[in-house]
C-alpha positions in Angstrom: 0.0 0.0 0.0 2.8 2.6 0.4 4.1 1.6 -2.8 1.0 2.8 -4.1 1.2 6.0 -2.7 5.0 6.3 -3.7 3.9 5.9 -7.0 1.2 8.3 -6.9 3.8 11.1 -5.4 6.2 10.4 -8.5 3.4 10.1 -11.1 2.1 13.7 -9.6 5.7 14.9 -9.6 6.3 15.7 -6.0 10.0 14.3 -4.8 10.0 11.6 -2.2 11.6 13.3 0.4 12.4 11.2 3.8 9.9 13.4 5.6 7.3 12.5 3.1 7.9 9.2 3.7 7.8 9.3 7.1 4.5 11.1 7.1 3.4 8.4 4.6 4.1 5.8 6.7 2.8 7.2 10.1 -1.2 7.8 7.8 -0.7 4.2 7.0 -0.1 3.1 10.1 -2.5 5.2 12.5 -5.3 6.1 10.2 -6.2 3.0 7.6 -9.4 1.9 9.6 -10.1 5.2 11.6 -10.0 9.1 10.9 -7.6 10.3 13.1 -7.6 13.5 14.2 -4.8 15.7 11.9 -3.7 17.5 15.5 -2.4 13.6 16.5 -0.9 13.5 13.1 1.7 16.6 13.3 2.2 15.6 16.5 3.9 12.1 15.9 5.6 13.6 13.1 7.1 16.4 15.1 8.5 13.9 17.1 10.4 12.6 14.6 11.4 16.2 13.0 11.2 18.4 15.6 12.6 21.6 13.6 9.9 20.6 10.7 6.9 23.0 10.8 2.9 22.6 11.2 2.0 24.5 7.8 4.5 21.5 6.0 2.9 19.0 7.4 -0.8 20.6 7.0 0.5 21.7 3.0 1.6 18.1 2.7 -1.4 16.0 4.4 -3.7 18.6 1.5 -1.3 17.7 -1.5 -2.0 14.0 -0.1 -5.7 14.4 -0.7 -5.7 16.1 -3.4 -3.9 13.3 -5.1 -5.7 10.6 -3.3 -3.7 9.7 -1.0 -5.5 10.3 1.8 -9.0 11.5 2.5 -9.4 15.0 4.5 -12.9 15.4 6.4 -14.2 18.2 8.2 -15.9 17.9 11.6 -17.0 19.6 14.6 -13.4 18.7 16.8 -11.9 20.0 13.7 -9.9 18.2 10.6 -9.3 14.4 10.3 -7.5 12.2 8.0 -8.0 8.7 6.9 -5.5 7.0 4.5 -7.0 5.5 1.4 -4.5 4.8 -1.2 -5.5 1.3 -2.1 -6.2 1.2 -6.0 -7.6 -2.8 -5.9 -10.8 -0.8 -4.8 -10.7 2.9 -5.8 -15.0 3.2 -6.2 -16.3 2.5 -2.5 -18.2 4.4 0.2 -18.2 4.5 4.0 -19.7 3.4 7.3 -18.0 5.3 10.3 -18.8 4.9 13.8 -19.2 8.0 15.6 -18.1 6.8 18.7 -14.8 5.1 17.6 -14.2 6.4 14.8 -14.1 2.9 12.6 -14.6 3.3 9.1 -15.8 0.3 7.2 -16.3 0.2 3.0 -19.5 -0.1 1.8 -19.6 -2.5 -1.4 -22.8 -0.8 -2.6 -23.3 2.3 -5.0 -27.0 4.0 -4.5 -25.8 6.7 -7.7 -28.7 4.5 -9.8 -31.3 6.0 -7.9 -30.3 9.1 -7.7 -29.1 9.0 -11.5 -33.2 8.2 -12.4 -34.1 11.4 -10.6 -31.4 13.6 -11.6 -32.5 12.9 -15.9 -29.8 15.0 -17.9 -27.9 16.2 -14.9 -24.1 15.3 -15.1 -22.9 14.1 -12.3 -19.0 14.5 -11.7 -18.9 13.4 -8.3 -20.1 12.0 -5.2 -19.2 10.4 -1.5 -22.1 8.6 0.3 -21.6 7.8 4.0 -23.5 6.6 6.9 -22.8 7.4 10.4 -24.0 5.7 13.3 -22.0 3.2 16.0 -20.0 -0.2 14.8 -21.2 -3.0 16.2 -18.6 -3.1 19.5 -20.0 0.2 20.0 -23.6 -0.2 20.0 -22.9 -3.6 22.3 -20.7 -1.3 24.8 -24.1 1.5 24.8 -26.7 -1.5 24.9 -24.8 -2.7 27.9 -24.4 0.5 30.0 -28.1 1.4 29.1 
């Protein structure tokens, strides 16, 4: 999987620098089944490059999405990332547990139904999630109810 993103960095004509790759690895490892908050992110990378600053990390983590590298999502505790360069399944959608944060693929496109009420409209994108609590979660809230 990072030799996917690798590849996506040179085919977009960014350099592989050894920060880069470090940030690379650290999405890949923290954030391939969770958003994780971006705040973690810098953090564990300042630890590693302690003279290396927020706005190169935040510049970098938006190049990554932009690219597809990683996808960037807004919420209320502010910005999270999840990794998601895996091109064996580039067309998917998302379940993710507001509680722990667990983010599961969804298999299933719903566009048909939306294509047969949108006739002539040209649809360039779209992301379809659903939020609600994984399964360990709604076990852990059934039993402290």
């Amino acid at each position: 999987m990072l030799d996917e993103a690798l590849y996506l960095l040179k085919s977009h004509n960014y350099k592989v620098t050894k920060q880069r790759k470090s940030l690379l690895e650290c999405l890949y490892s923290k954030c391939r089944h969770h958003y994780v908050d971006v705040v973690e992110i810098d953090a564990e990378l300042r630890k590693l490059y302690p003279g290396m600053s927020h706005n190169t990390i935040y510049r970098n983590m938006r190049e990554f999405a932009q690219i597809g590298i990683i996808e960037m999502k807004t919420k209320a505790s502010g910005a999270c990332v999840k990794y998601q360069c895996d091109f064996s399944n580039l067309h998917h959608h998302h379940f993710i547990c507001r509680k722990c944060g667990l983010v599961k693929e969804v298999q299933m496109c719903p566009m048909t139904v939306f294509e047969s009420q949108l006739p002539g409209c040209q649809i360039e994108e779209h992301r379809f999630e659903l939020h609600g609590l994984c399964a360990d979660c709604a076990n852990k809230q059934a039993k402290n109810s």
